[in-house]
C-alpha positions as CSV (number, residue, x, y, z in Angstrom):
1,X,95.1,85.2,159.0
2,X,93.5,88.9,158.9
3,X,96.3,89.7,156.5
4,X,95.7,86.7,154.1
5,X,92.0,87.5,154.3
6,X,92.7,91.2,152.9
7,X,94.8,90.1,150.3
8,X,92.4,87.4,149.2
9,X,89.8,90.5,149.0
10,X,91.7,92.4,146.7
11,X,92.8,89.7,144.3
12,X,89.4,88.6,143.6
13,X,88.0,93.0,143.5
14,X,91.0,93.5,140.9
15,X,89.7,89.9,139.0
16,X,86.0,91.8,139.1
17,X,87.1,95.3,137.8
18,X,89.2,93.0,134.7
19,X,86.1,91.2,134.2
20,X,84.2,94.4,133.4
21,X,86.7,96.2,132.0
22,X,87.4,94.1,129.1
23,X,83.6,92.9,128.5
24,X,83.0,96.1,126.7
25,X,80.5,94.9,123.8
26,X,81.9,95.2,120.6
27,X,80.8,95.4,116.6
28,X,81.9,94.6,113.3
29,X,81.6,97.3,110.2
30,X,82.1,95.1,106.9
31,X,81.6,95.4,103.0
32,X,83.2,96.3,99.8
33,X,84.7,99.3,98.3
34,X,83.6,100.0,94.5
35,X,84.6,102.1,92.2
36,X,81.4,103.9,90.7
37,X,81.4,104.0,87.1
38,X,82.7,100.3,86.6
39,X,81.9,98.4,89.8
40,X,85.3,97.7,89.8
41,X,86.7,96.6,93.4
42,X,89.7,98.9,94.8
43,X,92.1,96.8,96.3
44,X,94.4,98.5,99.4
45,X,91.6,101.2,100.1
46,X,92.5,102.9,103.7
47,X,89.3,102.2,106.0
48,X,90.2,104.7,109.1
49,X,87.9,106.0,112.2
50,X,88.6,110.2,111.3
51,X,89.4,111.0,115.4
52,X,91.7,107.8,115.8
53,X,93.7,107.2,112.7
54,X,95.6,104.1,114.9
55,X,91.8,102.0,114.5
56,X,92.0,101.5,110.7
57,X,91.8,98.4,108.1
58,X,92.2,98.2,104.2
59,X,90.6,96.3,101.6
60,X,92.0,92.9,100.6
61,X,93.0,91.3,97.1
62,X,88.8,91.2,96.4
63,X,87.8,94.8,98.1
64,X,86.4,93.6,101.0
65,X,87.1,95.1,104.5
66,X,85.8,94.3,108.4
67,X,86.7,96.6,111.2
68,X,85.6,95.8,114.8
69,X,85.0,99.0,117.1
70,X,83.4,99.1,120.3
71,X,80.2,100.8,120.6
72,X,79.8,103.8,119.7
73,X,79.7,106.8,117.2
74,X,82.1,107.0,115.1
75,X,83.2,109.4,111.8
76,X,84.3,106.4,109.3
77,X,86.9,107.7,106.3
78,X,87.3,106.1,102.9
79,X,90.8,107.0,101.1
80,X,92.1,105.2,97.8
81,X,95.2,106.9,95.3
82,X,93.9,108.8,92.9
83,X,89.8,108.7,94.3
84,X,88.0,111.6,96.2
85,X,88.2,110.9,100.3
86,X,84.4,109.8,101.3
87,X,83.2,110.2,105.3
88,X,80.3,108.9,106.8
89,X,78.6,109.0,110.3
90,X,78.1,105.3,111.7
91,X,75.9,104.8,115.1
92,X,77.7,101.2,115.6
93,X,74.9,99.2,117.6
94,X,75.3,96.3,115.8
95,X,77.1,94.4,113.2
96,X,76.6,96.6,110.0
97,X,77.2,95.9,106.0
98,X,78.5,98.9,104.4
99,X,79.5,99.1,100.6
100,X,81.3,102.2,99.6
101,X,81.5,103.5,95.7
102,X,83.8,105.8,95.7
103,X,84.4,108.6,92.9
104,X,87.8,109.3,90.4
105,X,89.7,112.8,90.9
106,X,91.4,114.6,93.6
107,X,90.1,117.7,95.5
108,X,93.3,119.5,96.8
109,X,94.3,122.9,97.7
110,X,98.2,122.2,98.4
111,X,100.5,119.5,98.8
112,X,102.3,118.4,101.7
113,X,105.3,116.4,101.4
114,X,106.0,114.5,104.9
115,X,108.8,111.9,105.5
116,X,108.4,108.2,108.0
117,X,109.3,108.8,111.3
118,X,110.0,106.3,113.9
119,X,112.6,103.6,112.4
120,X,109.9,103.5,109.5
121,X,107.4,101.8,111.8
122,X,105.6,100.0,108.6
123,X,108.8,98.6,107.7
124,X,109.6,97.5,111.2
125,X,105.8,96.3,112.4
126,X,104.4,95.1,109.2
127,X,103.4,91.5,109.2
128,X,104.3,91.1,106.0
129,X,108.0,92.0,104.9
130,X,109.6,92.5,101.2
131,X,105.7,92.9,99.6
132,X,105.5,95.5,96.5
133,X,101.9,96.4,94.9
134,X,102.4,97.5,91.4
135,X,99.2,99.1,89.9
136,X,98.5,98.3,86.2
137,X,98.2,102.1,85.6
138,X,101.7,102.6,86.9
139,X,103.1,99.7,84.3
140,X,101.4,101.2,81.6
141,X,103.1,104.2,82.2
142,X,106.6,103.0,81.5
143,X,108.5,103.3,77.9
144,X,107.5,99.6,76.1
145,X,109.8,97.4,73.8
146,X,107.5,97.6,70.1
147,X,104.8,99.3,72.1
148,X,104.0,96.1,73.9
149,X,103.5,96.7,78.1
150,X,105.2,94.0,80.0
151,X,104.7,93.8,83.6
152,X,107.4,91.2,84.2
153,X,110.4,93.8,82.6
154,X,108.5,96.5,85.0
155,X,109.0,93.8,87.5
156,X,112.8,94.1,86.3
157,X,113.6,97.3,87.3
158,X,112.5,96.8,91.4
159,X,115.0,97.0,94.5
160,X,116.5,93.0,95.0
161,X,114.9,91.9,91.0
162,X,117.4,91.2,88.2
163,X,117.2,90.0,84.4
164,X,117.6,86.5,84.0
165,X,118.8,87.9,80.0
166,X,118.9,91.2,77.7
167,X,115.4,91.5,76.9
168,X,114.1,88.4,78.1
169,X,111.3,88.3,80.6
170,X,112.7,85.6,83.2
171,X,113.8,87.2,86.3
172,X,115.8,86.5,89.4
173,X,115.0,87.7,92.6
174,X,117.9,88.2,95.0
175,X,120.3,85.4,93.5
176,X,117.6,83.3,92.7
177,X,116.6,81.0,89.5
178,X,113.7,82.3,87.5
179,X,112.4,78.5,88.0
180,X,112.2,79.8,91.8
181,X,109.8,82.2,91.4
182,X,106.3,81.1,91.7
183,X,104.2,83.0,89.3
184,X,100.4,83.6,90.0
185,X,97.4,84.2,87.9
186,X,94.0,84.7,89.6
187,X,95.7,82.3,92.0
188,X,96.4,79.4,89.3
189,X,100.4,78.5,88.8
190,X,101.6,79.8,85.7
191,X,104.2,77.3,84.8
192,X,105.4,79.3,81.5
193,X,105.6,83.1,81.3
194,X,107.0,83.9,78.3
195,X,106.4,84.1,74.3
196,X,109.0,84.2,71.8
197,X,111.0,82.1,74.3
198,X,111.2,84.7,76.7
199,X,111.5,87.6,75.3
200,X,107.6,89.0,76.1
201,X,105.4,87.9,78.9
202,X,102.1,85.9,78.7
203,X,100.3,88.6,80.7
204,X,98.2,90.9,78.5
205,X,98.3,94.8,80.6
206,X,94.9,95.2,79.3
207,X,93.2,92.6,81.6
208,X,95.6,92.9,84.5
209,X,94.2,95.0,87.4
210,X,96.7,94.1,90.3
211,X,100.4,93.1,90.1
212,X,102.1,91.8,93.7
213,X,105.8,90.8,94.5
214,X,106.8,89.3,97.4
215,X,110.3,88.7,97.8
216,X,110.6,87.2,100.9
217,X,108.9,85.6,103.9
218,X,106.4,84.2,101.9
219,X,103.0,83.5,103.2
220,X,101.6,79.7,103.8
221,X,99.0,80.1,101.6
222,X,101.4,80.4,98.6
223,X,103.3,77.0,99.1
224,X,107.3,76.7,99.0
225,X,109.0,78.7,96.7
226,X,112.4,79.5,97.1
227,X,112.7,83.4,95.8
228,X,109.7,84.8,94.9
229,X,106.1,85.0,94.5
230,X,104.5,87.2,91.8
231,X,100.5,87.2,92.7
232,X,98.7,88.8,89.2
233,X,95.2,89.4,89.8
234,X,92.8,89.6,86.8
235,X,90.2,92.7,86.4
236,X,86.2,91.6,87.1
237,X,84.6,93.4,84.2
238,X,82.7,96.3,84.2
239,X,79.1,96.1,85.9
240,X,77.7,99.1,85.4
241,X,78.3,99.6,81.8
242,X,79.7,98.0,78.1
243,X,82.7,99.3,76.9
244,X,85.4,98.3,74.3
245,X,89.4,98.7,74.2
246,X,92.3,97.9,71.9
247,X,95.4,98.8,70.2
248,X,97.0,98.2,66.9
249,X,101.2,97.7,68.1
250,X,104.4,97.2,65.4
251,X,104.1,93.2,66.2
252,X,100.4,93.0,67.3
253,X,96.9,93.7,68.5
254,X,94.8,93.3,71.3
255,X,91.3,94.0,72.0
256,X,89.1,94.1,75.3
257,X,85.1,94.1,75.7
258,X,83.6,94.1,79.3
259,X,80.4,95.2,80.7
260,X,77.7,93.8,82.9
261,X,75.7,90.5,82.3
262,X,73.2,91.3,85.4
263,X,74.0,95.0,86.3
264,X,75.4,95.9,89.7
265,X,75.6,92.0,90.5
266,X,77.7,90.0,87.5
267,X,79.6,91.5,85.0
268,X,82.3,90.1,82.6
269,X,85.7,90.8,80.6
270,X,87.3,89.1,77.6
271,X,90.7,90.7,76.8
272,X,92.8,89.2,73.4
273,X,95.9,89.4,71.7
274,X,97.9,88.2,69.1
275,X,101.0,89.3,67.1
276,X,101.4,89.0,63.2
277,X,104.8,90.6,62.4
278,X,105.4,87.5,60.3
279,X,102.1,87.0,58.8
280,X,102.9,89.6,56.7
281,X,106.5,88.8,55.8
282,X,104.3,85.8,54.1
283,X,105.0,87.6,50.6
284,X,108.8,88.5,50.8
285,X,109.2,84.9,52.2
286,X,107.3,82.9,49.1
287,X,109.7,81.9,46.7
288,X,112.6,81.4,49.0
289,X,114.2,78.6,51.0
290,X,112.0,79.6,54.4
291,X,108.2,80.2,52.1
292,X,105.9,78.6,54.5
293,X,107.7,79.4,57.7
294,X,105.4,81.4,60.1
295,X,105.7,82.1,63.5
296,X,103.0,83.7,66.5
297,X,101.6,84.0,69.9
298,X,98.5,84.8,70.8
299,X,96.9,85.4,74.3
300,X,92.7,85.0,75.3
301,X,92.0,86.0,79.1
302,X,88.4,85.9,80.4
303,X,86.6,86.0,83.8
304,X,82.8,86.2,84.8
305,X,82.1,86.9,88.6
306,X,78.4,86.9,90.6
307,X,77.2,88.5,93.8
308,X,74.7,86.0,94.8
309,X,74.6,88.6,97.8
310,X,76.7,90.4,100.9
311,X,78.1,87.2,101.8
312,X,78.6,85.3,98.7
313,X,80.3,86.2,95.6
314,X,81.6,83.6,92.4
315,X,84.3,83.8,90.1
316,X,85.5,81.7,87.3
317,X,88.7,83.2,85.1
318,X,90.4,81.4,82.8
319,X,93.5,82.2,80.5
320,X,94.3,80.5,77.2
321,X,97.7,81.1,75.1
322,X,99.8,79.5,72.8
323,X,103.1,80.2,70.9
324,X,102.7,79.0,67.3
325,X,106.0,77.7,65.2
326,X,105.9,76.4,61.6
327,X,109.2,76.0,60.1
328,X,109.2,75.0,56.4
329,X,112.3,74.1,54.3
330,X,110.9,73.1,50.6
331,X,114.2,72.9,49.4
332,X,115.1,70.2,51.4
333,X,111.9,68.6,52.1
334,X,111.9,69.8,55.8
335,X,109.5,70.7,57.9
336,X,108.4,70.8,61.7
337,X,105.6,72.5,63.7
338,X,106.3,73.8,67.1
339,X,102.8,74.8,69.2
340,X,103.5,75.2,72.8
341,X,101.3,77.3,75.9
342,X,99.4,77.6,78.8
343,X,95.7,76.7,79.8
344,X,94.2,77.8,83.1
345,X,90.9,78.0,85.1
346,X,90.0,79.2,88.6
347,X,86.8,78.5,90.3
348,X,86.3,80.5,93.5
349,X,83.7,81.2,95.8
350,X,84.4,83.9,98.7
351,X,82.4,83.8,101.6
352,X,81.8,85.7,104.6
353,X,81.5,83.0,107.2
354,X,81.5,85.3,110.2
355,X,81.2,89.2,111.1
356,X,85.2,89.5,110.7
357,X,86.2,86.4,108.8
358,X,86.3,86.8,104.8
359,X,87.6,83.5,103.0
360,X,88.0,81.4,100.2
361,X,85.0,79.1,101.1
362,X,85.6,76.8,98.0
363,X,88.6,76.8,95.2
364,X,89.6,74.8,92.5
């Protein structure tokens, strides 16, 4: 009895010391990183605590970020590609909001080139497997058929992506159909990707902030799809200022205006296109058997967001495009038009229901 009495006494002293051990209070440190001339939201900014790099977070698809820490005093670092490293003292006594603007440029003396050690541990350990983020910057950067960007050719040249066709813009992921690929704008299915039947994409570079391709192990949130998902996420506007954009190509133009509606809270961005090559073959064409024959695509992408506060933010985005065939024949009294596209619209409204839960609180 004297020895089941002891051991009864230490179960319930090592239940005690457990009890307090693990009841260390605890706090949340959330809010959204900004670029500071446009207001623009950095998505995959590195959130780390400077004296323990293994507590760290980074900014989802809408630049939000929450990292729980006990209490304490901590030196917080901000780090984005390509923006100046900010860090900031926190006292974390309680659940804090903290918005970060962050500025362009780097501030280096050398450069250290370092290779992954241990089996490549993001590789191994990452949650999510065979996920690529493609900046629009990068895209842009790449040679362009007729000066025209296409981010589903850039998406062409990546590890386990193929062609579907010379010069088309269908691809197939890792023996795949093109029709197995679940394409993705601001979160609305994009059921046809291609003008000129297939041989540019539908998405204009000038209003595309964020390209994604996951080519396997899909998350649930995506639905079934076979191959692929290609998740395109739209730019918000500018809030801080107006500004204007365009190009004149061989085949066509585009244009982009943005700016704020209510600075630092709504802002918007329209961002067109539309080719013409054959509007002005209209002369050589008149007087032959094809005068009257035309043939043109045009793209219209818009989206308007509000930060009704901290916790609530809006967004509606739309896209609008169309592929435009008139074949004429006066010769032989023949004719046919041939107008085909896409129409979408996304209404979303991101909440912040708890300290360290950031969702989609309503989308249509």
């Amino acid at each position: 009895m004297k020895y089941r009495h002891s051991a009864n006494s230490h179960f319930i002293f090592l239940n005690f010391l457990c009890f307090f051990g693990f009841s260390q209070t605890s706090y949340t440190l959330n809010g959204y990183v900004k670029d500071i001339n446009s207001g623009e939201t950095l998505i995959g900014a590195n959130i780390t605590v400077v004296n323990n790099t293994s507590q760290g977070t980074a900014t989802n698809t809408y630049g939000f970020y929450s990292l729980s820490l006990p209490e304490g005093l901590y030196k917080i670092s901000y780090s984005y590609l390509g923006y100046e490293d900010q860090i900031f003292d926190v006292e974390l006594n309680k659940n804090i909001n903290f918005n970060v603007e962050m500025n362009e440029g780097i501030l280096i003396d050398e450069v250290i080139i370092s290779g992954e050690k241990e089996e490549k541990r993001k590789n191994v350990e990452g949650t999510q497997m065979g996920t690529i983020e493609i900046p629009v910057e990068n895209i842009k950067k790449l040679p362009a058929i007729f000066g025209e960007v296409d981010i589903l050719k850039t998406i062409q040249l990546l590890p386990g992506v193929r062609s579907s066709g010379e010069g088309t813009s269908g691809f197939y992921v890792r023996g795949g159909g093109p029709d197995q690929n679940l394409v993705l704008l601001d979160e609305a299915v994009v059921y046809n990707s291609g003008h000129l039947l297939g041989f540019f994409s539908v998405f204009n570079s000038d209003a595309i902030k964020n390209t994604t391709l996951i080519k396997g192990g899909m998350p649930a949130n995506f639905g079934g799809r076979l191959s692929s998902v290609l998740d395109i996420q739209m730019k918000e506007g500018n809030t801080k200022s107006y500004s204007v954009e365009g190009g004149v190509g061989l085949i066509s133009s585009r244009l982009t205006v943005q700016g704020p509606i209510v600075k630092n809270k709504s802002s918007f961005i329209v961002s067109g296109r539309r080719t013409y090559i054959l509007d002005l073959a209209q002369p050589a064409l008149k007087g032959s058997n094809f005068e009257g024959t035309n043939y043109y695509f045009y793209d219209l992408n818009t989206k308007i967001n509000y930060t009704f506060s901290d916790r609530n933010r809006l967004f509606f985005s739309g896209y609008f495009g169309n592929d435009v065939l008139k074949f004429r024949q006066p010769g032989r009294d023949f004719k046919f038009d041939l107008p085909y596209g896409n129409k979408t619209a996304t209404l979303r409204w991101n909440h912040l229901l708890v300290k360290n839960v950031y969702e989609c609180f309503c989308h249509l």
